[in-house]
C-alpha positions as CSV (number, residue, x, y, z in Angstrom):
1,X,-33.5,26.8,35.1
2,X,-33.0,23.3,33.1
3,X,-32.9,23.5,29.8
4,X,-35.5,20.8,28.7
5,X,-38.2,19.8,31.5
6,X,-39.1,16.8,32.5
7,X,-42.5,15.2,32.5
8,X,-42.3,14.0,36.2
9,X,-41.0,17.3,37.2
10,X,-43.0,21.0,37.4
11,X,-42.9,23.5,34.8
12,X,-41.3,26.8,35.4
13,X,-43.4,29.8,35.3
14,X,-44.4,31.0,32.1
15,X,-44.5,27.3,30.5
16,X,-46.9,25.0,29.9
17,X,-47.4,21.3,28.9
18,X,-49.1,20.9,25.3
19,X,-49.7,18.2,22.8
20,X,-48.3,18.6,19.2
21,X,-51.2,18.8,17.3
22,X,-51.8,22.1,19.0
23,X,-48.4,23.7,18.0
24,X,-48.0,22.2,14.7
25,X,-49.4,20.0,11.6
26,X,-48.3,16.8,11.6
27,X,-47.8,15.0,8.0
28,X,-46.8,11.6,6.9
29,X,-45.2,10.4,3.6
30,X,-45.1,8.1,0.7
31,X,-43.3,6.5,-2.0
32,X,-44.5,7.3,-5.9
33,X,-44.8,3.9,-8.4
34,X,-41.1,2.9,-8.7
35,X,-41.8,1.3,-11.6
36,X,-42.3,4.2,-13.5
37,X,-39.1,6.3,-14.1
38,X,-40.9,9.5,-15.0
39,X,-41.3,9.7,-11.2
40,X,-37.4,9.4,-10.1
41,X,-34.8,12.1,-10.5
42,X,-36.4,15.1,-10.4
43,X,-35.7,17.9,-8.4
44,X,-37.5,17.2,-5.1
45,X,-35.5,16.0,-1.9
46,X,-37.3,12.9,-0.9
47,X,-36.3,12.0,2.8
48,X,-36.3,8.4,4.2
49,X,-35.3,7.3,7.6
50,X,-32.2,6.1,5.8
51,X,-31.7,9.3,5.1
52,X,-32.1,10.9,8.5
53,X,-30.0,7.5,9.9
54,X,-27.2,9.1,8.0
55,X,-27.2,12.8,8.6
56,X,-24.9,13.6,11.5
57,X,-26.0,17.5,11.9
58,X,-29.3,19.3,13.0
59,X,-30.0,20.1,9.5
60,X,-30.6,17.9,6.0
61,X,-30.9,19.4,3.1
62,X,-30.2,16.4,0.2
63,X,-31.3,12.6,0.0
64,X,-30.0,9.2,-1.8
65,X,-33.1,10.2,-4.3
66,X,-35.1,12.5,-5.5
67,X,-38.5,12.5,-7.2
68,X,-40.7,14.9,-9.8
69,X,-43.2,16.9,-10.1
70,X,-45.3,14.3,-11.4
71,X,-44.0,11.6,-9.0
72,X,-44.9,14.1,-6.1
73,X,-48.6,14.5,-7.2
74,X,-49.0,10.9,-8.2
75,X,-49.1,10.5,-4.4
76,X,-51.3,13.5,-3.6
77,X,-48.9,14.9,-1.5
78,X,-47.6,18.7,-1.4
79,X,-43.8,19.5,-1.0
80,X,-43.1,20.3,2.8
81,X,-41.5,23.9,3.9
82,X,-37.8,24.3,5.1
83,X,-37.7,24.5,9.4
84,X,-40.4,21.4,9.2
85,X,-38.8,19.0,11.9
86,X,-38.4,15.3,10.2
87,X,-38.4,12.2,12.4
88,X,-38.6,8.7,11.5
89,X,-41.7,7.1,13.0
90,X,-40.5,3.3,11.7
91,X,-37.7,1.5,11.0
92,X,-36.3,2.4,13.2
93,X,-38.0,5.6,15.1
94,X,-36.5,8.4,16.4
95,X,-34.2,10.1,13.7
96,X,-34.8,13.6,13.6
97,X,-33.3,16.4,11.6
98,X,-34.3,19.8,10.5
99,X,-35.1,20.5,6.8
100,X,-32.6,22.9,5.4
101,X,-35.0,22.8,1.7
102,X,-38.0,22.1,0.6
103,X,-38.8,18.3,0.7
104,X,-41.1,15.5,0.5
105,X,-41.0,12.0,2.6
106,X,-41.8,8.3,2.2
107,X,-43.9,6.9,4.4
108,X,-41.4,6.0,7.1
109,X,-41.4,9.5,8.5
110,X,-43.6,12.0,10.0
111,X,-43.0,15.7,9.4
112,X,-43.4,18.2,11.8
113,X,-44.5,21.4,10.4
114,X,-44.5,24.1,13.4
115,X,-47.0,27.2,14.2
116,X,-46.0,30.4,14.8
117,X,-46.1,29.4,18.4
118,X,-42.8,27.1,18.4
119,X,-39.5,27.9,17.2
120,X,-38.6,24.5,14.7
121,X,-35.3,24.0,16.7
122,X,-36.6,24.1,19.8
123,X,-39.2,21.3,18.9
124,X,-36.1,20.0,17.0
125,X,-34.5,19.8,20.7
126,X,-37.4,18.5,22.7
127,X,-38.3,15.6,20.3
128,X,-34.6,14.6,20.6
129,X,-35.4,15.2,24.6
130,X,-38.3,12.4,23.9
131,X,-36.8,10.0,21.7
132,X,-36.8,7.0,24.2
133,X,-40.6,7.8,25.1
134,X,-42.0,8.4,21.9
135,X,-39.8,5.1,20.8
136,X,-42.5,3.8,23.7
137,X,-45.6,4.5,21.6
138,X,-44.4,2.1,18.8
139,X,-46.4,-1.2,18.0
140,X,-47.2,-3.3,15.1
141,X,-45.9,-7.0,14.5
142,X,-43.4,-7.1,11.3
143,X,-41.9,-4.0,12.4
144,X,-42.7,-1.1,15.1
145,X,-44.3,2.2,14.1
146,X,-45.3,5.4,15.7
147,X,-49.1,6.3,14.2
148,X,-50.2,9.8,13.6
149,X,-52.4,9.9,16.1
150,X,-50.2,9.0,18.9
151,X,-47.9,12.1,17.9
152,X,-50.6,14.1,18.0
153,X,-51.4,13.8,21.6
154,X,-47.5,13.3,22.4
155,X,-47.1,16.1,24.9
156,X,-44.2,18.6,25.5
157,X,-43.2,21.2,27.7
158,X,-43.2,24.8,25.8
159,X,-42.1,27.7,27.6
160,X,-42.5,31.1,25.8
161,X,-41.3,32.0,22.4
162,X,-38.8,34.3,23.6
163,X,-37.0,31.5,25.9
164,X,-37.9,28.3,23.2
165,X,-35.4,31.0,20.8
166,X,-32.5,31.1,24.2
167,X,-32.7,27.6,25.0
168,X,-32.2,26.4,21.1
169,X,-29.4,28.8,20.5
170,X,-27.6,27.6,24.0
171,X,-28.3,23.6,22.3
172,X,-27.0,24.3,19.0
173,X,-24.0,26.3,20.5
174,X,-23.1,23.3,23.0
175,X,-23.7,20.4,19.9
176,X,-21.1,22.9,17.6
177,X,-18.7,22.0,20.5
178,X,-19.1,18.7,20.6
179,X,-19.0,17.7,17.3
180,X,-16.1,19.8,16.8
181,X,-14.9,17.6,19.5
182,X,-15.9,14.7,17.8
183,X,-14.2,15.3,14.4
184,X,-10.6,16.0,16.8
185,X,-11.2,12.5,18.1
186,X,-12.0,11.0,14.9
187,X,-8.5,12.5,13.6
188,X,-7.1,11.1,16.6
189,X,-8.5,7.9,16.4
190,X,-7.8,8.2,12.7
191,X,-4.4,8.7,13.2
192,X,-4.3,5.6,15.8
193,X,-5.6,2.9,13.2
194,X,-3.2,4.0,10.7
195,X,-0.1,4.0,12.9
196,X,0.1,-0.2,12.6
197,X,0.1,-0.1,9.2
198,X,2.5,2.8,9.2
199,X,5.1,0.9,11.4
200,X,4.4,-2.4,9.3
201,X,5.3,-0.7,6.1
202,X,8.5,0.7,7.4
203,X,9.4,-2.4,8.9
204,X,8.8,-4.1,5.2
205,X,11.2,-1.3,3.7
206,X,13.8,-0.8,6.3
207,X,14.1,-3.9,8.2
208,X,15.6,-7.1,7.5
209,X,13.9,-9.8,5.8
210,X,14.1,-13.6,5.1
211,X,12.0,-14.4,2.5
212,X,9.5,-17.3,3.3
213,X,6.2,-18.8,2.3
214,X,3.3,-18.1,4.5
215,X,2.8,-21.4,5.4
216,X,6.7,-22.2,5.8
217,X,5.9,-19.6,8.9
218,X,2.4,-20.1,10.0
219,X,1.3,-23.0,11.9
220,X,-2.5,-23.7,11.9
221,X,-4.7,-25.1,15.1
222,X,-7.1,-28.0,14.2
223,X,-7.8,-29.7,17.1
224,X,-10.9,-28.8,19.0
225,X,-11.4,-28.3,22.3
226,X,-12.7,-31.1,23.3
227,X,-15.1,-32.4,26.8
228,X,-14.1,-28.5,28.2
229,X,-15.6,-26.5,25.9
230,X,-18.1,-24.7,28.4
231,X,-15.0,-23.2,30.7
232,X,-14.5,-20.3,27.8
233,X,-16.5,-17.6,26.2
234,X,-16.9,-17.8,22.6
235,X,-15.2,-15.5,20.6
236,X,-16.0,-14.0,16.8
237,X,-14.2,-12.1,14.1
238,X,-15.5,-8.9,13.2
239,X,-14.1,-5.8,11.2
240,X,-13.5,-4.0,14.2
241,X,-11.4,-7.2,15.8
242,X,-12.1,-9.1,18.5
243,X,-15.8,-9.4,20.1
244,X,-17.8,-12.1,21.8
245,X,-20.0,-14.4,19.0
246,X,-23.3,-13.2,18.6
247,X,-24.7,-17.0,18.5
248,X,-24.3,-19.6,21.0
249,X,-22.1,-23.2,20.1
250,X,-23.6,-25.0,17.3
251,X,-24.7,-28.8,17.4
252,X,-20.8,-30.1,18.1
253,X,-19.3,-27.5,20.4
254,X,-16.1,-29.8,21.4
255,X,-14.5,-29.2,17.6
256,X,-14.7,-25.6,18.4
257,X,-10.5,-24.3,18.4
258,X,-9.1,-22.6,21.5
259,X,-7.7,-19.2,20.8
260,X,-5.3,-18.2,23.7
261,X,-2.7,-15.3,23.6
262,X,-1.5,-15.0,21.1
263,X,-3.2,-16.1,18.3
264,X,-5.0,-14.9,15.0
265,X,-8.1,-16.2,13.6
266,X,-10.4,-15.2,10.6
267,X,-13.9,-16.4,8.9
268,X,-13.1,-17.9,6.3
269,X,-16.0,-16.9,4.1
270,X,-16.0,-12.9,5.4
271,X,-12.1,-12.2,5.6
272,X,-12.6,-9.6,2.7
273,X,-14.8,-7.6,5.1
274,X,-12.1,-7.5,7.8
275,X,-13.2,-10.1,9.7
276,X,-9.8,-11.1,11.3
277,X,-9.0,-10.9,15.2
278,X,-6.6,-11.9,17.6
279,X,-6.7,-12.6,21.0
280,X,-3.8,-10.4,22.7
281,X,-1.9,-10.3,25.7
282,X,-4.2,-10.1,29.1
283,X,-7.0,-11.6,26.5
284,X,-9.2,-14.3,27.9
285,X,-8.6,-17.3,26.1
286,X,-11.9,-18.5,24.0
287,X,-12.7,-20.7,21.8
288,X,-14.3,-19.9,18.3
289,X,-16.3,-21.6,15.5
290,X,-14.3,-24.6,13.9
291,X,-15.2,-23.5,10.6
292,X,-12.4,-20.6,11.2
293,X,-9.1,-20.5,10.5
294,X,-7.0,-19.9,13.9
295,X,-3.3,-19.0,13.2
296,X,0.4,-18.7,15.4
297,X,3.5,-17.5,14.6
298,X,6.4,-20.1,14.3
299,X,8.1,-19.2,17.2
300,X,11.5,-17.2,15.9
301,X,10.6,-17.2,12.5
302,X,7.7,-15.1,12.9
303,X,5.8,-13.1,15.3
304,X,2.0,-13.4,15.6
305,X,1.1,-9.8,16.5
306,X,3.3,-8.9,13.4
307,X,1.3,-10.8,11.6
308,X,-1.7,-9.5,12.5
309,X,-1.4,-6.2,11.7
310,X,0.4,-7.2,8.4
311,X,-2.6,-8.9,7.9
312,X,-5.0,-6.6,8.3
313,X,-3.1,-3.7,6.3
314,X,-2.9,-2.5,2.5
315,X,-0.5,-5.1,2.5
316,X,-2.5,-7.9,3.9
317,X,-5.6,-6.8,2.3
318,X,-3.8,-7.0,-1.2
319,X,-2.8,-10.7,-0.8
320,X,-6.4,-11.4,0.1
321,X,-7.8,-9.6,-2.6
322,X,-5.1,-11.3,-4.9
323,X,-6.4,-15.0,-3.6
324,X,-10.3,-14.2,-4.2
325,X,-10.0,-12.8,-7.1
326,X,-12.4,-13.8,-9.8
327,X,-14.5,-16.3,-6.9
328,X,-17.8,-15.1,-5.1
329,X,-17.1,-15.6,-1.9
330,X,-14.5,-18.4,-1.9
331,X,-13.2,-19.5,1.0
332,X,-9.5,-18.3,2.1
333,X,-8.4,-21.7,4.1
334,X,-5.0,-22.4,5.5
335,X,-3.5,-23.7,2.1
336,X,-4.6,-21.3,0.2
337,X,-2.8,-18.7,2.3
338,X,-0.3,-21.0,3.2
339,X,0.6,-21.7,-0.9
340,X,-1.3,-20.1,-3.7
341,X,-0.2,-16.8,-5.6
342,X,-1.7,-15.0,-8.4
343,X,-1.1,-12.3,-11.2
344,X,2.6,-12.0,-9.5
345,X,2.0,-11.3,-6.3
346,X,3.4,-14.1,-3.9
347,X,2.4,-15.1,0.0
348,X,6.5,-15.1,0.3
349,X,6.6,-13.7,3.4
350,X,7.3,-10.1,4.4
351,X,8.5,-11.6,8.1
352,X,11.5,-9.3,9.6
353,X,13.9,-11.5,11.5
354,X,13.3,-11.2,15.0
């Protein structure tokens, strides 16, 4: 017997298709006067969809804020039981958690408070089930929202109490497995990101070095592209490394700088938020915004993956930090990597000899 039904396919004995309004009260939220502080940090759990955005188990049972008393009935709303099922019907829709305590909401979510006739985790389960269709139901032109109404007549499939209680248990069982899973890959994964920067730092410590300015090291690529510019993808910077640019060429696409293996490049304006790449061996060679600064290694003085990763570690980080320091948002060009050093701390090279 599956688990969750669905809609195209034929009930099992003993089920039967209903709409939530007829197995429990559906309630939406609001936000009290936030210019009055006698409203704000109280003792109620106020849930937003930024809330639910960021709760990783079945259950929530805090918020960023909370309100009073008096904030709670300046809105005319009534503080919602624990097991109401919370899902955010804007912004975007489709979070859904469990309340673990007593709560109220803003106006971005819709609160599912069940009958006797439906165990909370089961409707927990076959909301989740729905997401993508009740996502469907959205409309509205600055943003899309999920009316009251709509949920109301939003059918399910409900088989007896006695099997909503089985199936729940089986769901919650099988998500305790994978998110243990998930926390072991997280370790793993963890553990990968930080071997780089381990290997760095012992190469700083135990390896030889030749002390050198950055930009005695470094050689910088200026030249554009030129007449072939459409032949290669564009490529952009991001804190995770190296992705495809999220906006097309701009108005003179043949200044844009060709990044082939290997070389580094960063945005100029964003490097403190990690926004440094390379393209690696068996990368496809791009091209990427001539506003960016695209790096090599001088060839047997210092290599660019080494680089890199130096550059991207505490290490890196610190000499970035170091040439920013008291700007807003300054831009980190070649010769200011290349030359500058501040409060001690000098861009001489940490290069090992090759």
């Amino acid at each position: 017997m599956p688990i969750l039904v669905d809609k195209e396919k034929r009930l099992p004995a003993g089920w039967r298709r209903v709409r939530l309004e007829e197995v429990c009260n559906i309630v939406g939220g609001t936000t009290p006067d936030t210019g009055k502080s006698d409203y704000w940090n109280g003792d109620i759990v106020w849930i937003t969809p930024i809330d639910l955005g960021k709760n990783s188990e079945v259950t929530i049972s805090s918020s960023g804020r909370r309100i009073t008393i008096d904030g709670m009935r300046s809105c005319g709303i009534d503080i919602l039981p624990v097991d109401t099922v919370i899902m955010s019907s804007r912004a975007p829709i489709g979070y859904i958690s469990v309340a673990g305590v007593p709560f109220c909401t803003n106006q971005g979510c819709k609160s599912f408070i069940p009958s006797p006739s439906i165990n909370s985790l089961f409707l927990y389960w076959a909301l989740k089930r729905a997401v993508s269709d009740i996502q469907s139901l959205g409309i509205g032109a600055t943003f899309s929202e999920v009316s009251k109404s709509s949920l109301q007549k939003f059918e399910i499939p409900l088989p007896p109490l006695p099997e909503q209680q089985r199936i729940a248990a089986i769901l919650n069982e099988q998500m305790a497995v994978v998110d243990k899973a998930r926390a072991a890959a997280q370790e793993r994964l963890e553990a990968v990101k930080a071997l780089p920067f381990s290997l760095i730092r012992e190469s700083l410590i135990c390896g030889r070095r030749d002390r050198r300015q950055l930009g005695d090291c470094l050689i910088e690529v200026r030249n554009g592209v030129g007449k072939e510019w459409p032949k290669y993808p564009v490529l952009g910077a991001t804190r995770e490394g190296l992705a495809l640019a999220k906006e097309p060429v701009g108005k003179t696409p043949e200044r844009y700088k060709v990044a082939d293996p290997v070389t580094v490049f960063y945005n100029p304006m964003r490097i403190l938020l990690g926004s440094i790449s390379i393209v690696d061996i068996g990368d496809e060679t791009g091209i990427t915004s001539p506003d960016y600064v695209v790096l090599k290694g001088r060839e047997g003085i210092l290599d660019t993956r080494w680089f890199y990763h130096w550059f991207r570690s505490p290490e890196g980080a610190h000499l970035i930090n170091s040439l920013s320091r008291g700007a807003v948002r300054e831009r980190i060009l070649f010769n200011r990597l290349a030359s500058i050093s501040t409060d001690g701390y000098s861009p001489k090279d940490f290069a090992p000899q090759p």
